[in-house]
N, C-alpha and C positions, 0 to 999 in steps of 0.2 A: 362314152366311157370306155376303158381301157382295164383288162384284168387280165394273170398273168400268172399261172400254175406254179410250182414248184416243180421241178423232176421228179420221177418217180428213180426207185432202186437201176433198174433200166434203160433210164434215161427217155422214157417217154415224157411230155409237155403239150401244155395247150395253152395259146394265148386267144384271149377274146376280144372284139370289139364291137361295141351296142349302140343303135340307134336308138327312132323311138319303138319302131316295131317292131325291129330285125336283131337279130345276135349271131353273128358270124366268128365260129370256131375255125382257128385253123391249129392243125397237132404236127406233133414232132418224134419221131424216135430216131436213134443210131438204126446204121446198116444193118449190124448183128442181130435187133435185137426186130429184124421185119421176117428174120424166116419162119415159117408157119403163120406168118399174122394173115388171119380173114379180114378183120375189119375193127370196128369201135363199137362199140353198146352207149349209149346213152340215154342216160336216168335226170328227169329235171324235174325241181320242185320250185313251185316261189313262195318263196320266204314271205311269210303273211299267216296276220293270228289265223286267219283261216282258210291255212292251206290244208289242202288234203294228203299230203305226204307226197315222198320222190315216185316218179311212173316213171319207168321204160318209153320211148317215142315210138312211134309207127317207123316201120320199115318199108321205103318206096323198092326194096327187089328183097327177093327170096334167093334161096339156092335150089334149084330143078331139081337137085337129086332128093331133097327132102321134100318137095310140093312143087310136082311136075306139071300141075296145073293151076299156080294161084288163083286167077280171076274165074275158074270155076270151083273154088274150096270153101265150105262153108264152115262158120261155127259149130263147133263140136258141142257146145251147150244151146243151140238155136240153129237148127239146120236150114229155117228161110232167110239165118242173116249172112253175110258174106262173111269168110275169114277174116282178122285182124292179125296183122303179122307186128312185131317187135324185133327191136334193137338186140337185145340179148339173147336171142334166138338167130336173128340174120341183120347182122351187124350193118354198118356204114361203110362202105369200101372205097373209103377215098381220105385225105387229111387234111379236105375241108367241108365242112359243115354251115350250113344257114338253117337259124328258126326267121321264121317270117309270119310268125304268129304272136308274139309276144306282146305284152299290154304296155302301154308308157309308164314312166317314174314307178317299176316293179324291179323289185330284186327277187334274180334268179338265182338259185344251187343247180350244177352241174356236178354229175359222176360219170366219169369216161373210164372204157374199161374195155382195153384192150380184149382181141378174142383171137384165141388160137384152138387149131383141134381140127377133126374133122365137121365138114356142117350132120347139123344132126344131131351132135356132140362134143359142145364148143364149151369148153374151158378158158378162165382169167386165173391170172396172178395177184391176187390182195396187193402184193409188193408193187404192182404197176396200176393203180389207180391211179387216176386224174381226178383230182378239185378242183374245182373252180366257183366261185362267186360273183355275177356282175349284176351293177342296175343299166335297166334300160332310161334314155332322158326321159323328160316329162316334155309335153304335147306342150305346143306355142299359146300363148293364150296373151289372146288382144290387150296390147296395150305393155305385154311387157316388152322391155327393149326396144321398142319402136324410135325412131329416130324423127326428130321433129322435123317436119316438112315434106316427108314423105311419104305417098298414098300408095 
């Protein structure tokens, strides 16, 4: 499946495409509009009676100057669990993204959101959010499609 943003006021955009596990973002802005950008924040919910509402993702780097030692940082509410770091704190830094966790035949909600400022102290523009909606396929299941004659 195939999904496909609108521009924001700034001309930022993101187009998607989904497997059955995978959902690869890839974004877009003008020249202009990448000085001061740090990175992307993203927020995903799946659409389902019983979702738990939109989360922020984990963030695989930090910025050194705000947590000079990740992998010795622990939770500030549980000092024997390790830190969890987030998107809207230490953004995506790149204009492509993969989930490689997601469930088959699920519709996801995506909030992309641009992040400028210092780290530390990272500001968006409401005007330059990203929307996005896609389903991921549904898992093969014996017997559909199958072509006669063939094992």
């Amino acid at each position: 499946m195939r999904a496909t943003s609108t521009k924001t006021e700034h001309g930022f955009e993101a187009k998607a495409i989904s497997g059955i596990h995978t959902i690869l973002i890839a974004l877009n802005c003008p020249d202009g509009s990448r000085k001061g950008l740090k990175g992307f924040a993203f927020e995903r919910e799946m659409v389902s009676s019983d979702s738990k509402g939109p989360k922020f993702l984990r963030s695989q780097k930090v910025f050194k100057s705000v947590v000079p030692d990740p992998k010795n940082a622990h939770d500030p509410n549980s000092p024997t669990k390790p830190a969890a770091f987030y998107t809207d704190k230490f953004p995506v830094q790149s204009f492509l993204w993969g989930d490689y966790a997601a469930a088959p035949g699920t519709k996801y909600r995506f909030r992309i959101l641009p992040m400028f400022g210092a780290p530390g102290a990272l500001t968006t523009d409401p005007k330059d959010e990203i929307r996005l909606e896609i389903m991921t396929e549904k898992e093969w299941e014996p017997g559909a499609g199958s072509v006669a004659g063939v094992m």
